[in-house]
FINUDREN-820863 format. One record per atom (N, C-alpha, C): x, y, z negated. Coordinates in steps of 0.1 Angstrom, whole numbers, padded with zeros to 4 digits, always signed. Layout:
N
XYZ...
This chain:
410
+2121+1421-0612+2107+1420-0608+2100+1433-0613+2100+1443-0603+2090+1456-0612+2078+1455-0612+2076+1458-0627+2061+1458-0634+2061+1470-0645+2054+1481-0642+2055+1491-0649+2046+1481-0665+2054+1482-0674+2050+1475-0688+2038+1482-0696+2032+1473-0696+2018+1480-0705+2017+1484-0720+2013+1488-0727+2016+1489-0742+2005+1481-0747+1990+1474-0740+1983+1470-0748+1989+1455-0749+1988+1446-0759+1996+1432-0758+1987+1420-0753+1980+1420-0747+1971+1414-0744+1977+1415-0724+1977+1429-0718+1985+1427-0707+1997+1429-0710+2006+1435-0714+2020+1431-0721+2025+1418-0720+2017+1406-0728+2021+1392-0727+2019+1390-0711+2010+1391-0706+2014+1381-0696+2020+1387-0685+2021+1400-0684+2038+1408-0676+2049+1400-0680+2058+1398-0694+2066+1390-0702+2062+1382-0694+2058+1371-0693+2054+1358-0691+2059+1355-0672+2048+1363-0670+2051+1362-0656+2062+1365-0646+2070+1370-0657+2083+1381-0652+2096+1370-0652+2096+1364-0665+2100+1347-0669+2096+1337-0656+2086+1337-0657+2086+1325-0641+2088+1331-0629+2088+1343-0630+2093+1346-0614+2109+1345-0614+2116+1346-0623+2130+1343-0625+2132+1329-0623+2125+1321-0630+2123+1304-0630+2124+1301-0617+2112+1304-0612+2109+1305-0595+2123+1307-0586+2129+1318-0588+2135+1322-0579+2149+1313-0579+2152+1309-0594+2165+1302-0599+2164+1287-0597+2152+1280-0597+2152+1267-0595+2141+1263-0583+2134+1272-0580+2127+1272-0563+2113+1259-0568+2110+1255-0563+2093+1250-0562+2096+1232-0555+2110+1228-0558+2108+1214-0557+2113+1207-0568+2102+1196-0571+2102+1191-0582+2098+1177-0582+2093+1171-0594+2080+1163-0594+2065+1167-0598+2061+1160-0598+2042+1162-0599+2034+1150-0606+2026+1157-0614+2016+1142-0620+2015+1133-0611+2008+1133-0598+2007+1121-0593+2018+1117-0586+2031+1123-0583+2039+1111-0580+2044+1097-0580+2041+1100-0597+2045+1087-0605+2033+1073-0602+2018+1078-0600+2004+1067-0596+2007+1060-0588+2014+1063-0576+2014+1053-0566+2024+1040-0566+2030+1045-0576+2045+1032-0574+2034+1018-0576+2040+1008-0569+2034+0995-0572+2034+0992-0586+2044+0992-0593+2047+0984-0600+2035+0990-0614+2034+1002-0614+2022+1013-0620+2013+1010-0617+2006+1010-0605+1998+1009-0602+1989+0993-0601+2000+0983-0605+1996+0969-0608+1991+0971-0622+1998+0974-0629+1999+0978-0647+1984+0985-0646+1983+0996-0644+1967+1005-0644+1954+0999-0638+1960+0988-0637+1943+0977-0631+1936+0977-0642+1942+0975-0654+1935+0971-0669+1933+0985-0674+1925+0989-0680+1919+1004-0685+1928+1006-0699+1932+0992-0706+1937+0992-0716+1955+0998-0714+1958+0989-0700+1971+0993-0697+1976+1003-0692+1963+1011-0688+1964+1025-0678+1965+1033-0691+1960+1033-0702+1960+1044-0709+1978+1044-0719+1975+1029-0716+1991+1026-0728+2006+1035-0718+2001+1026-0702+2019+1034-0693+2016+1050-0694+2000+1059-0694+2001+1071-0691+2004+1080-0702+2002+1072-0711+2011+1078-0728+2025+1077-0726+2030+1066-0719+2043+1064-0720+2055+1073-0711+2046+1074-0702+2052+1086-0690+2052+1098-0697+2038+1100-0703+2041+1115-0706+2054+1115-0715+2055+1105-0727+2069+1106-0733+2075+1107-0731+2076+1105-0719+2090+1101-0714+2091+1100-0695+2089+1113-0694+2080+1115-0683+2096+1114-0671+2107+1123-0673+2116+1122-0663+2128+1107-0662+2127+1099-0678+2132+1089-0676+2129+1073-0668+2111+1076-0669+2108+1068-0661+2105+1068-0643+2107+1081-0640+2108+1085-0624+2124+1081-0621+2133+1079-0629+2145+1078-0623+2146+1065-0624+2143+1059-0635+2139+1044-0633+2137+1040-0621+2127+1045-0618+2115+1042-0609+2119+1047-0589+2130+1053-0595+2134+1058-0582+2129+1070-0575+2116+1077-0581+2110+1082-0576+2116+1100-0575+2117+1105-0563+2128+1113-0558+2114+1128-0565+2123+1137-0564+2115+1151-0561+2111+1157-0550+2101+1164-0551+2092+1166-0536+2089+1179-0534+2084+1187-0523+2082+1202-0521+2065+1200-0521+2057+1202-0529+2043+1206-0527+2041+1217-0519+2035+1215-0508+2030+1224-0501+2018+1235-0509+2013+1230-0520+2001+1240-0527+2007+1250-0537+2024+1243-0541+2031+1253-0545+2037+1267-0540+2034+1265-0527+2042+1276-0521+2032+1287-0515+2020+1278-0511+2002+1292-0513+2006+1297-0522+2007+1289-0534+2000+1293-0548+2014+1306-0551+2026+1301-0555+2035+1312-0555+2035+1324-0543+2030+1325-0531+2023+1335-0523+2013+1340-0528+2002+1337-0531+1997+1341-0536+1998+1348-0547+2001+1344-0555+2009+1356-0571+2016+1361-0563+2025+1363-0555+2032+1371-0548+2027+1385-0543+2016+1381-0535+2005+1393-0532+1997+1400-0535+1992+1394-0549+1985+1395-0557+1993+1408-0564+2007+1404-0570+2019+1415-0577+2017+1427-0563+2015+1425-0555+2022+1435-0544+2011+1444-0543+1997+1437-0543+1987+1450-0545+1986+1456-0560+1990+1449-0570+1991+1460-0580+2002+1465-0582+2015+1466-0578+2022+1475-0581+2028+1481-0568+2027+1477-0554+2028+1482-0543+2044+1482-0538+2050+1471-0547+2060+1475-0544+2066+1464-0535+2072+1467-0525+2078+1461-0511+2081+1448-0514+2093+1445-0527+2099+1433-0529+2088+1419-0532+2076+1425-0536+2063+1412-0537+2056+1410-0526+2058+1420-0520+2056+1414-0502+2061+1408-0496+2077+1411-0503+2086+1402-0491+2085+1387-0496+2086+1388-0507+2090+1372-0513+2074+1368-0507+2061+1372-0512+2050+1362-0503+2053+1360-0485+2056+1370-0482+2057+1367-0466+2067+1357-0463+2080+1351-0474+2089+1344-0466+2081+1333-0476+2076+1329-0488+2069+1317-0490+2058+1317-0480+2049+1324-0476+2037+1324-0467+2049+1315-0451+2059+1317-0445+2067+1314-0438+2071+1298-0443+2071+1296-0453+2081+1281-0457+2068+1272-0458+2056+1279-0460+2044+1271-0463+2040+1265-0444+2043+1277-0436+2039+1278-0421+2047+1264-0417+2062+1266-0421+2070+1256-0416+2067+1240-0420+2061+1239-0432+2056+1225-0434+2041+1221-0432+2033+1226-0423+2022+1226-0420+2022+1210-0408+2014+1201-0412+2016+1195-0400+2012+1193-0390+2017+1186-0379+2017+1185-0368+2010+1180-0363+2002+1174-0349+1993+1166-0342+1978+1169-0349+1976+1181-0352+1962+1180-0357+1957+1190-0354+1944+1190-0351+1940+1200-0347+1938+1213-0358+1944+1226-0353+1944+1236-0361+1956+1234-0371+1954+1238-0379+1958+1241-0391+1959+1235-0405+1971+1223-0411+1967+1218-0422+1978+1208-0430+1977+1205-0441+1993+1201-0453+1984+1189-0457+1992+1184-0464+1996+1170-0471+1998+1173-0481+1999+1163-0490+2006+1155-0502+2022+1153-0495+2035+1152-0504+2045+1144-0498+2047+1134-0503+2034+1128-0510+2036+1113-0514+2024+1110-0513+2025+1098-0516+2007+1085-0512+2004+1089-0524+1988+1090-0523+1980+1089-0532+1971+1078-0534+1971+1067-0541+1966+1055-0543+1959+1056-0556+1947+1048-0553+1939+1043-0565+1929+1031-0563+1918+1033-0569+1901+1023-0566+1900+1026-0556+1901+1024-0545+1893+1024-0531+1898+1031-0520+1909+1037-0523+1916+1046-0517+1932+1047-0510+1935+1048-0504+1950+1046-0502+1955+1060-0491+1958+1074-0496+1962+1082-0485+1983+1078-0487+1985+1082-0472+1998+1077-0470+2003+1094-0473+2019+1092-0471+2024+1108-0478+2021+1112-0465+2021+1132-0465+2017+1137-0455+2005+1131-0441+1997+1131-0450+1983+1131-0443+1976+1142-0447+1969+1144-0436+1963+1161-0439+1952+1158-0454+1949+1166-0464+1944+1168-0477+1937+1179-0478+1928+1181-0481+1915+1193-0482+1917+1201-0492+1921+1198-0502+1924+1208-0513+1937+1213-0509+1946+1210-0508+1959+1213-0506+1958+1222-0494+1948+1224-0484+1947+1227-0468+1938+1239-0474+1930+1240-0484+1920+1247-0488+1931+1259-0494+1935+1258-0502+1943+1269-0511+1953+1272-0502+1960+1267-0487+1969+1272-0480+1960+1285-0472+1948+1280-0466+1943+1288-0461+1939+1303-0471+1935+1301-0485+1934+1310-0495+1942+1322-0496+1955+1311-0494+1966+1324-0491+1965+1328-0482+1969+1329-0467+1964+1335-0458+1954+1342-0460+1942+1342-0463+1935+1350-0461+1938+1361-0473+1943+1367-0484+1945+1371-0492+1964+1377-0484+1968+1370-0475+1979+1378-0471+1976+1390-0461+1965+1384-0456+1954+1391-0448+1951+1402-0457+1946+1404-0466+1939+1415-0476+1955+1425-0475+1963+1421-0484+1975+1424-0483+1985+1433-0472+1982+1431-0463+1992+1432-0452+1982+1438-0443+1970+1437-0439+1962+1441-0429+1966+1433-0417+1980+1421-0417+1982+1414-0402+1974+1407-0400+1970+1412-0385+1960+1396-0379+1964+1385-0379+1975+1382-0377+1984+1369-0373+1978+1356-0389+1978+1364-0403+1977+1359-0414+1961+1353-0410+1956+1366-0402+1937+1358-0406+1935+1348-0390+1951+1348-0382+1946+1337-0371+1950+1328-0377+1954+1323-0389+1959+1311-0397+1949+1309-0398+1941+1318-0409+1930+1308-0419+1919+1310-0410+1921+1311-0395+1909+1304-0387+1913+1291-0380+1930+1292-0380+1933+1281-0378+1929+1268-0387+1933+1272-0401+1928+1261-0411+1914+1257-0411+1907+1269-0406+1890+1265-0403+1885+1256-0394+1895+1258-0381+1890+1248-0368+1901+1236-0378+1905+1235-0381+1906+1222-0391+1893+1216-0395+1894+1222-0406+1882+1214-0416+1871+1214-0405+1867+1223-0394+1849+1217-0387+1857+1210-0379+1868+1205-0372+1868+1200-0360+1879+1183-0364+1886+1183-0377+1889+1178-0377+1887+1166-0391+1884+1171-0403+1881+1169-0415+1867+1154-0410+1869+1144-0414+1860+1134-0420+1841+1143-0425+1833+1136-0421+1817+1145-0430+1813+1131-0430+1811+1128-0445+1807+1119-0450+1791+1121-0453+1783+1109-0446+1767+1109-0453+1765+1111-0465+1755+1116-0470+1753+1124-0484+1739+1111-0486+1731+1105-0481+1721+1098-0486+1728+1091-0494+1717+1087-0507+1721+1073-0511+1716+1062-0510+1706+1063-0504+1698+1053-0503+1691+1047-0486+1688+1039-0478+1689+1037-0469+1672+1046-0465+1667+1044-0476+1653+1052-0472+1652+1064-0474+1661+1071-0479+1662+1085-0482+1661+1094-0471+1657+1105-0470+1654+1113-0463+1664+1122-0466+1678+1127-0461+1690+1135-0463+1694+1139-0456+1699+1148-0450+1706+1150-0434+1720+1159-0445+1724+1162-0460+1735+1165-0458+1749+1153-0459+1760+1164-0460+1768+1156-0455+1780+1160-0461+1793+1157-0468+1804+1157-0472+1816+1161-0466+1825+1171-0467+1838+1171-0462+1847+1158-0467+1853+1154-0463+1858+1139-0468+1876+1145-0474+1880+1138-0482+1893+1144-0490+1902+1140-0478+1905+1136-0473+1918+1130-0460+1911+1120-0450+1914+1119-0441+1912+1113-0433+1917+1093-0438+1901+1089-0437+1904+1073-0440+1896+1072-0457+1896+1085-0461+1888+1084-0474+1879+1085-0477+1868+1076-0484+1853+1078-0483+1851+1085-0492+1859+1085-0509+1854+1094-0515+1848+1106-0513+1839+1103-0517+1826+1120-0516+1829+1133-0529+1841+1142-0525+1843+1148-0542+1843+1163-0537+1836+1166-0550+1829+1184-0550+1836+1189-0547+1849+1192-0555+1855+1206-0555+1862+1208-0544+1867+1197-0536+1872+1198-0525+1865+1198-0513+1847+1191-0516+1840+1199-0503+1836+1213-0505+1835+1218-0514+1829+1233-0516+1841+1244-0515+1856+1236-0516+1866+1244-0511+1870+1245-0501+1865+1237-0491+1863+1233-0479+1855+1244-0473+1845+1244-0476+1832+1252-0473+1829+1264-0479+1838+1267-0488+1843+1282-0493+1852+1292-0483+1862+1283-0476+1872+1287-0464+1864+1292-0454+1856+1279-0446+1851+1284-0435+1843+1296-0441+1834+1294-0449+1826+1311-0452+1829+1323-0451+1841+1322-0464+1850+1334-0462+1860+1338-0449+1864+1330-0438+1864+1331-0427+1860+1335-0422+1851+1332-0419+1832+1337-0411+1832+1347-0411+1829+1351-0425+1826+1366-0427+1835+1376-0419+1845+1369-0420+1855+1382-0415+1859+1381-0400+1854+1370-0391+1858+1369-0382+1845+1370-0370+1833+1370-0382+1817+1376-0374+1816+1360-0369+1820+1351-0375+1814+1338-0374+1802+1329-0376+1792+1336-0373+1779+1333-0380+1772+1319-0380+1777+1317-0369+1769+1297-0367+1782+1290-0375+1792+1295-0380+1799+1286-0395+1793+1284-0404+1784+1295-0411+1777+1297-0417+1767+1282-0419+1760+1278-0409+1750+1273-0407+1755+1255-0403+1769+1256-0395+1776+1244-0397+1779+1235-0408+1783+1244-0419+1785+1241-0433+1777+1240-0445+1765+1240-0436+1754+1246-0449+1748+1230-0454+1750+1218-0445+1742+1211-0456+1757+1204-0460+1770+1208-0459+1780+1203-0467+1777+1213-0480+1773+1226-0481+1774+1232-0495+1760+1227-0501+1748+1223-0494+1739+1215-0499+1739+1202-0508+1746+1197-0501+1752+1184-0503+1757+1184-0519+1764+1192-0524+1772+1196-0535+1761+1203-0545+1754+1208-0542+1742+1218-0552+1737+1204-0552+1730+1201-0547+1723+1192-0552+1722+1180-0559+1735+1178-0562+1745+1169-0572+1750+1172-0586+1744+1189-0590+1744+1196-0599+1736+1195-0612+1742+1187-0624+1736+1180-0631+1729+1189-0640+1717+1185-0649+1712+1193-0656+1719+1205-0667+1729+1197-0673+1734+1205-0678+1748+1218-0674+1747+1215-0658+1757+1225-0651+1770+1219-0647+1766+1209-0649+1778+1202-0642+1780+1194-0630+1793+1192-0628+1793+1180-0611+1798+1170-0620+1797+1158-0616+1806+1150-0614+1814+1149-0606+1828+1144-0607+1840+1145-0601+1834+1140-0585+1829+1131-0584+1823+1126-0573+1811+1123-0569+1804+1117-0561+1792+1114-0556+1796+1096-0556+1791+1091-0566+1795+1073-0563+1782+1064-0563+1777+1057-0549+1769+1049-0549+1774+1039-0554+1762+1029-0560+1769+1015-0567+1771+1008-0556+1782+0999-0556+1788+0991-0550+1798+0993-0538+1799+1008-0540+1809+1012-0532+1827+1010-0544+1839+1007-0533+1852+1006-0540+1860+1014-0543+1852+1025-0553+1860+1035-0562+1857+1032-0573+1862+1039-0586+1860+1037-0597+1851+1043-0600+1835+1038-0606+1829+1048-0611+1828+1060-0623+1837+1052-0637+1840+1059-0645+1842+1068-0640+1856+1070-0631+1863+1082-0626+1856+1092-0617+1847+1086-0609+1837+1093-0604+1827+1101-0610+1827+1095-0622+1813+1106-0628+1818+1114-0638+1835+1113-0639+1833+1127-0651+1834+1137-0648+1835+1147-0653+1829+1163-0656+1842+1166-0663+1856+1171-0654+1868+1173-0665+1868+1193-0660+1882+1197-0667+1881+1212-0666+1880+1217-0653+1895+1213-0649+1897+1218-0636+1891+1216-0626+1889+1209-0623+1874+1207-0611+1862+1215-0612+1860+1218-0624+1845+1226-0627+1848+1236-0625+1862+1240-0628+1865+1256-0627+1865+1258-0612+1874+1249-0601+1875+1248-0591+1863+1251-0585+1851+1245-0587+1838+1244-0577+1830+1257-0580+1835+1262-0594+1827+1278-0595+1836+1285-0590+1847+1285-0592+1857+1297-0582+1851+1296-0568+1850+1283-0559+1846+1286-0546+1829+1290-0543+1820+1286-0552+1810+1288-0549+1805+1308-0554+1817+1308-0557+1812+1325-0564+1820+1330-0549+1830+1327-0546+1837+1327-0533+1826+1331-0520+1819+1316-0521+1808+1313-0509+1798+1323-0515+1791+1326-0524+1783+1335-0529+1784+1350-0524+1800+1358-0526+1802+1371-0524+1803+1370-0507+1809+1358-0502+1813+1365-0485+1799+1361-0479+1787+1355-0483+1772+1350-0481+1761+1348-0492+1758+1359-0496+1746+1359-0509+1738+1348-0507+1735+1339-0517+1724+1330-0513+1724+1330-0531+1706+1327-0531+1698+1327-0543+1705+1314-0552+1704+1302-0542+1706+1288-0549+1721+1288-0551+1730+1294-0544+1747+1290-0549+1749+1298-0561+1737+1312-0565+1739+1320-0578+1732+1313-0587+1719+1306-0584+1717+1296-0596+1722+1286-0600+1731+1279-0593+1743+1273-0595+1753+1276-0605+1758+1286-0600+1766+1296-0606+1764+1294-0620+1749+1306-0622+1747+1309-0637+1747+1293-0645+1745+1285-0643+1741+1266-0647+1753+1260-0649+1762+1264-0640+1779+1264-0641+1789+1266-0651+1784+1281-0653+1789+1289-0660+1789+1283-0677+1773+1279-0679+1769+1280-0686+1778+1265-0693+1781+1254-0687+1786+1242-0689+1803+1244-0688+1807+1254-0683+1825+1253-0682+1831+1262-0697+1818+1269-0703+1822+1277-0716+1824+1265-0725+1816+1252-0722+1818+1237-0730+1833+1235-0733+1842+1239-0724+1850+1236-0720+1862+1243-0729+1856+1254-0729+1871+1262-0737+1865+1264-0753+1875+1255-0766+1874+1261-0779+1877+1276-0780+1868+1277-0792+1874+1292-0796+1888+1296-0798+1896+1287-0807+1906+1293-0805+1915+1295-0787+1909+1291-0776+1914+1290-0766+1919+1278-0759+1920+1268-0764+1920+1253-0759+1910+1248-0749+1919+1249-0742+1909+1243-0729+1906+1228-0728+1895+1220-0726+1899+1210-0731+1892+1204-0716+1889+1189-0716+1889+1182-0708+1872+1175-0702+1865+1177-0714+1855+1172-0712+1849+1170-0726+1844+1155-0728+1843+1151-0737+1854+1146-0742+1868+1146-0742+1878+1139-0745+1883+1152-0748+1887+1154-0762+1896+1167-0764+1911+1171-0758+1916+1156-0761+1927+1159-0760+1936+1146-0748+1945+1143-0741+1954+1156-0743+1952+1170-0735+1956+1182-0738+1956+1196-0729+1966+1198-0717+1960+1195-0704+1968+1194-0693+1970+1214-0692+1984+1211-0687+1989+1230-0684+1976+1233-0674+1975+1223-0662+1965+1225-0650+1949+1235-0657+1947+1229-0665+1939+1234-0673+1934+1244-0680+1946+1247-0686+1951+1262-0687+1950+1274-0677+1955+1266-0667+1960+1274-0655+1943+1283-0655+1937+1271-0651+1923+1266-0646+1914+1281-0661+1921+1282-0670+1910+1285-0681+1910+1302-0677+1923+1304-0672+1925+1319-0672+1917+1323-0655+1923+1313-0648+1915+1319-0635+1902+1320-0633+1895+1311-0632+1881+1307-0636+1875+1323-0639+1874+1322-0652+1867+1334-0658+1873+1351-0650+1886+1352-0648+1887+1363-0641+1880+1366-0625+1883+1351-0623+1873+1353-0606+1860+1354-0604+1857+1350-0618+1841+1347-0615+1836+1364-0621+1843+1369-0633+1844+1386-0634+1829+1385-0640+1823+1395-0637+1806+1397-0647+1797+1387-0644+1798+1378-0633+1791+1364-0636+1796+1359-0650+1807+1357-0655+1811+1349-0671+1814+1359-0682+1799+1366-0687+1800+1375-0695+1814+1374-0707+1818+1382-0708+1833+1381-0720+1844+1373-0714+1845+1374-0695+1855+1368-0693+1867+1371-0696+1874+1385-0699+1883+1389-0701+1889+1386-0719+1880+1382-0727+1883+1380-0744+1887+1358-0738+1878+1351-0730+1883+1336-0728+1892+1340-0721+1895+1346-0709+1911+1346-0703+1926+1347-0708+1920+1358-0722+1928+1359-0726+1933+1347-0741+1925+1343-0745+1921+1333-0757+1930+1321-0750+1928+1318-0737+1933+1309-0728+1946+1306-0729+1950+1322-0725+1963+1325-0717+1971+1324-0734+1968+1328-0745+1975+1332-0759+1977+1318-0759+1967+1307-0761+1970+1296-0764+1978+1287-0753+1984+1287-0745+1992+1278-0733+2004+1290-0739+2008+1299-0738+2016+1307-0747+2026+1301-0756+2017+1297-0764+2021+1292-0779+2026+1280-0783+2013+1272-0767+2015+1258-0774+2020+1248-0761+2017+1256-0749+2025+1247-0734+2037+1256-0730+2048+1260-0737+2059+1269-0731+2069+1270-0738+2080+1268-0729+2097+1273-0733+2096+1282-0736+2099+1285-0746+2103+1301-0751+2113+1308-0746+2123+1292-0744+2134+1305-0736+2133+1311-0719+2126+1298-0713+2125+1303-0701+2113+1307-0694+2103+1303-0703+2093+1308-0702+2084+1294-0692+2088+1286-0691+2084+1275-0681+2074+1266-0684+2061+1266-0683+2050+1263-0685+2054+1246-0689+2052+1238-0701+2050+1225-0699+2036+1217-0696+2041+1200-0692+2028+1200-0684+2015+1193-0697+2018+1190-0708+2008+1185-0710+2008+1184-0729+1998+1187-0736+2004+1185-0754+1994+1171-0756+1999+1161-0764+1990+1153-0771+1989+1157-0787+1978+1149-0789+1981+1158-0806+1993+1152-0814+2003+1148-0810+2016+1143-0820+2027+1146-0810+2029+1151-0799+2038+1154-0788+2033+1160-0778+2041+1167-0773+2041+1174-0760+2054+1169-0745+2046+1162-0737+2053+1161-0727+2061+1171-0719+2075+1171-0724+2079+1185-0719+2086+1190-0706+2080+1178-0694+2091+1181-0681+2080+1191-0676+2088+1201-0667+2085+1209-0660+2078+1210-0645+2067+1203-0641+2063+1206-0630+2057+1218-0619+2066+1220-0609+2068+1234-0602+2056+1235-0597+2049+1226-0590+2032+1229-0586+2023+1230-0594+2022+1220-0601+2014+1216-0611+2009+1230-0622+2021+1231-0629+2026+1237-0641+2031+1254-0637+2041+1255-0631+2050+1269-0630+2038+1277-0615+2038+1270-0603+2029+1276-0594+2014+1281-0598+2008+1273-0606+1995+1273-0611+1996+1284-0619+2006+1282-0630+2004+1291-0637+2011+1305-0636+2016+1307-0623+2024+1321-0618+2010+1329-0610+1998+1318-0607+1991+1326-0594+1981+1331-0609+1978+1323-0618+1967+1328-0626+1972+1340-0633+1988+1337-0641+1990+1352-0642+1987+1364-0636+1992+1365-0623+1992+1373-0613+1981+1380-0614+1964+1369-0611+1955+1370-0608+1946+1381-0620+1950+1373-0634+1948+1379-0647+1950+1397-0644+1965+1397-0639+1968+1413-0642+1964+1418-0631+1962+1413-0618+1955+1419-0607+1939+1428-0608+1934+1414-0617+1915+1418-0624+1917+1431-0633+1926+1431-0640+1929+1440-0651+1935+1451-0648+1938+1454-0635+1953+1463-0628+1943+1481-0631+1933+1479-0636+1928+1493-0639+1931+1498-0653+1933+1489-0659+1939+1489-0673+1953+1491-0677+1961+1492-0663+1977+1492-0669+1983+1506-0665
């Protein structure tokens, strides 16, 4: 993997690091298992009705995280968000060091991502390869997914940056006439007298959940599309779905996970928290929707944002969860280093938390010998299976991304 080596140790580490999972990558490829594989099994999913029992089996998995999927039957699967996301770091390497071989590998992942895109839908768009079940919800495997459909198009458009091919940016207009023509838009009122006209990207087809990060990633694509394809009534299609989301923007700079009227059949707990990755998610796309469309209200956001996601990371670099410190999901991590590098002089001192981030998942989520991100520490154990999306993808694109922001420094 050439990477001309830096002498300061700050980029030093995560060249080392990155250089390790791209070997990982290449030697054991991007199919695996994933956190939510394991949620949907019945017999789990009976068990996590009681709040008491959901927390006792989710301790128990993490301990014992690969013995109970074989139990359980539960096979390994190809994430489709794994193979954007490793494209992505792919491309990312290729514009800073220019060299051919990180072109090729994104262009034949950008290729394996193309091949599993599914079918009968209009445009452009990926799945889960397993059901996602919970409170109120039931998606079956491979049904089209908004986040997962969001970060495919990401890539493309960034293979686009890359490469200068049109063919990449007739994708992520493909993925666009998705989300407007095909994606669920859930009413945003709550109340039957309310006066609201916005309205929600919906997570899958059949889902009512109303959740931020994935309408504003939604509505981050078409933007950034727009712009580049002179799409201007996108612009204006999408505007009371990014409304919809600002306006759900809690005093102290936060979203909740979702938008939950009472007596609708989701969980509300789960609906109203405020965890890392999601926060980080909705400011990466609204700084997104911000640069490819200046608007005053998505930068007041922003700065209100910003100000609530620094809640998030201790000083020594622990990213944590919310109000719950512990346990430290890898996702998180992933989530601590990117965040701050994309969002750049919007999150004053992003580069001392990127790196505070990146030292600590270093230390405390990783093989030493192979360098293979694990997924999760509690404070008396560390769950140590290896998840290729989750864990190794996530955390190869943030590297990437880290030395890409910094590529004036090496």
């Amino acid at each position: 993997m050439p990477l001309r080596l830096s002498n300061k140790p700050e980029i030093h580490l995560a060249q080392e690091w990155i250089a390790q999972l791209h070997l990982w990558i290449r030697h054991h490829g991007l199919t695996g298992h994933d956190p939510l594989d394991i949620k949907a099994h019945p017999f789990l999913r009976r068990l996590q009705e009681s709040p008491y029992l959901r927390r006792i089996t989710t301790l128990f998995c993490d301990m014992h995280p690969t013995a109970v999927r074989r139990i359980l039957g539960i096979a390994p699967t190809l994430n489709p968000e794994a193979l954007a996301l490793a494209a992505m770091g792919h491309f990312r390497l290729y514009k800073l060091t220019n060299d051919t071989e990180h072109q090729e590998h994104g262009l034949e992942t950008l290729q394996q991502l193309r091949d599993h895109a599914l079918s009968d839908h209009e445009g452009l768009c990926w799945g889960y390869p397993f059901a996602l079940r919970g409170v109120g919800y039931d998606i079956p495997p491979h049904a089209p997914a908004t986040a997962i459909t969001a970060t495919a198009g990401e890539a493309f458009l960034l293979a686009h940056d890359a490469t200068g091919d049109t063919a990449h940016l007739q994708a992520a207009r493909d993925v666009a006439t998705f989300m407007l023509e095909s994606l669920p838009r859930l009413k945003g009122n709550t109340q039957e007298t309310d006066v609201d006209d916005t309205w929600c990207f919906g997570y899958a087809p059949g889902d009512t959940r109303r959740i931020h990060s994935a309408n504003v990633l939604a509505v981050a694509h078409v933007i950034r599309t727009a712009a580049r394809l002179e799409e201007e009534q996108w612009n204006h299609t999408v505007a009371p779905a990014l409304q919809f989301s600002l306006t759900r923007q809690r005093d102290d700079g936060s979203w909740p996970y979702g938008d939950y009227i009472k007596g609708e059949p989701h969980d509300p707990k789960r609906m109203r928290v405020a965890d890392h990755h999601h926060t980080g998610c909705m400011l990466r796309a609204l700084h997104a929707v911000h640069e490819a469309h200046p608007d005053e209200a998505v930068r007041t956001a922003l700065e209100k944002g910003v100000r609530f996601y620094r809640t998030l990371i201790r000083p020594d670099g622990r990213p944590i969860r919310g109000r719950v410190p512990w346990p430290v999901d890898i996702r998180a991590c992933a989530e601590g280093m990117l965040c701050p590098v994309q969002l750049g002089s919007t999150m004053p001192g992003w580069k001392n938390t990127s790196l505070l981030v990146m030292r600590w998942a270093h230390r405390r989520l990783r093989d030493k010998t192979t360098g293979a991100p694990w997924a999760r520490r509690h404070p008396l154990f560390v769950s140590r299976i290896v998840y290729p999306c989750w864990g190794v993808a996530w955390m190869y694109y943030a590297l990437a991304e880290y030395l890409y922001r910094r590529r004036e420094e090496i």
